[in-house]
C-alpha positions as CSV (number, residue, x, y, z in Angstrom):
1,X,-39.1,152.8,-54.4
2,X,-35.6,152.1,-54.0
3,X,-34.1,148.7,-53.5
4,X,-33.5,149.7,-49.5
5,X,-37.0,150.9,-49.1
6,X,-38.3,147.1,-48.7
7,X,-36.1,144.3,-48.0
8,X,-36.9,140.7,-46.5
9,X,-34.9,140.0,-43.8
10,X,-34.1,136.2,-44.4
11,X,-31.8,135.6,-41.3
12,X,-31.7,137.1,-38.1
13,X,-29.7,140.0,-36.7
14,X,-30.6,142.8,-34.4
15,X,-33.0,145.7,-35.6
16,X,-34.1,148.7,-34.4
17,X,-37.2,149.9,-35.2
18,X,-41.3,149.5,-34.3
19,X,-43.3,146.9,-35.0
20,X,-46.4,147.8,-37.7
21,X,-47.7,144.8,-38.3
22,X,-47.4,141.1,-38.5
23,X,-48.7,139.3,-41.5
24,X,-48.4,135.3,-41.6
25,X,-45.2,134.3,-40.7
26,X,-43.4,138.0,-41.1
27,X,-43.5,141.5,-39.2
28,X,-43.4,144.8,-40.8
29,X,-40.7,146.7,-39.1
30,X,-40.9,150.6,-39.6
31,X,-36.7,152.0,-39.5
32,X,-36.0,155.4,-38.2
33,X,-35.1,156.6,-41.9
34,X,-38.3,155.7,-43.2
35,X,-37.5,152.4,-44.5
36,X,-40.0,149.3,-43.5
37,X,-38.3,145.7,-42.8
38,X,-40.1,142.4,-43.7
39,X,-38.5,140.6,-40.7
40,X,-39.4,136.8,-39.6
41,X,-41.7,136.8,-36.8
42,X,-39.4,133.9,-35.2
43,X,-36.7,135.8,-35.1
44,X,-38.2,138.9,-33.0
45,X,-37.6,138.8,-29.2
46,X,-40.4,137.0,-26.8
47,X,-42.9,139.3,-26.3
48,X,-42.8,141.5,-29.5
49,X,-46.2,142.4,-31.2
50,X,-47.3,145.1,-32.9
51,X,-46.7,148.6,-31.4
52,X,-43.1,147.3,-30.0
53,X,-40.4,149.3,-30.1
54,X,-37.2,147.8,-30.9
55,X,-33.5,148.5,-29.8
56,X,-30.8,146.4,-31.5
57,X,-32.5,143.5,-31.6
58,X,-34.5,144.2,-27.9
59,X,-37.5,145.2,-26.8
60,X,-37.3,149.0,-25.9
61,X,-40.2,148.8,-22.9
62,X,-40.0,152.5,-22.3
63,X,-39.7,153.9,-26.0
64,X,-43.1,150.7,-26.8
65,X,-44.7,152.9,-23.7
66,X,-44.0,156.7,-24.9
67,X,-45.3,155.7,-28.6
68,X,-49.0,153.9,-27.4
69,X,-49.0,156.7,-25.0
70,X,-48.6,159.6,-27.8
71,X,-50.8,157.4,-30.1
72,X,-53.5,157.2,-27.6
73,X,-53.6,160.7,-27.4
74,X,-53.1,161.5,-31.0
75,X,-56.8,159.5,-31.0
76,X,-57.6,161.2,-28.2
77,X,-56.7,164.7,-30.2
78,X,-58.9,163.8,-33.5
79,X,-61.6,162.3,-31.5
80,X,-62.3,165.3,-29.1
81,X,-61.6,168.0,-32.1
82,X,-62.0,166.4,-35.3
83,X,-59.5,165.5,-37.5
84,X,-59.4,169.7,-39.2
85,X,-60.2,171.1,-35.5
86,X,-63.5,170.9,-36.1
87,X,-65.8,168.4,-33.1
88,X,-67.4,165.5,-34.8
């Protein structure tokens, strides 16, 4: 892992990126490059949970929309065919 894989955001600034997970007091903030943020939860925008998609700093309501959607029907996908195309 290099040191830009994993970082602790310690103030806040705008990130782009979507929301993985909150732990405690901190977010997990997956980056476009494959890098994961450790951001403070206070400094997300009101309304930000996990599955959020952020824009510089913003909630991006259509991009938080077109990823549940896809991961709904990548569920949808592995439930109705299994996960090697074989049914359950």
């Amino acid at each position: 892992m290099t040191s830009l894989a994993l970082a602790i955001v310690l103030s806040c600034f705008p990130v782009s990126g979507f929301i993985d997970r909150i732990e405690g007091g901190l977010a997990v903030v997956l980056l476009p490059e494959g890098h994961e943020l450790h951001v403070r939860r206070r400094c997300l925008p009101n309304g930000a949970r996990e599955g959020t998609v952020l824009h510089r700093g913003r909630i991006d309501g259509r991009a938080t929309r077109r990823a549940a959607q896809e991961a709904r029907d990548l569920l949808d996908s592995v439930t109705a065919h299994g996960i090697r195309g074989r049914p359950p």
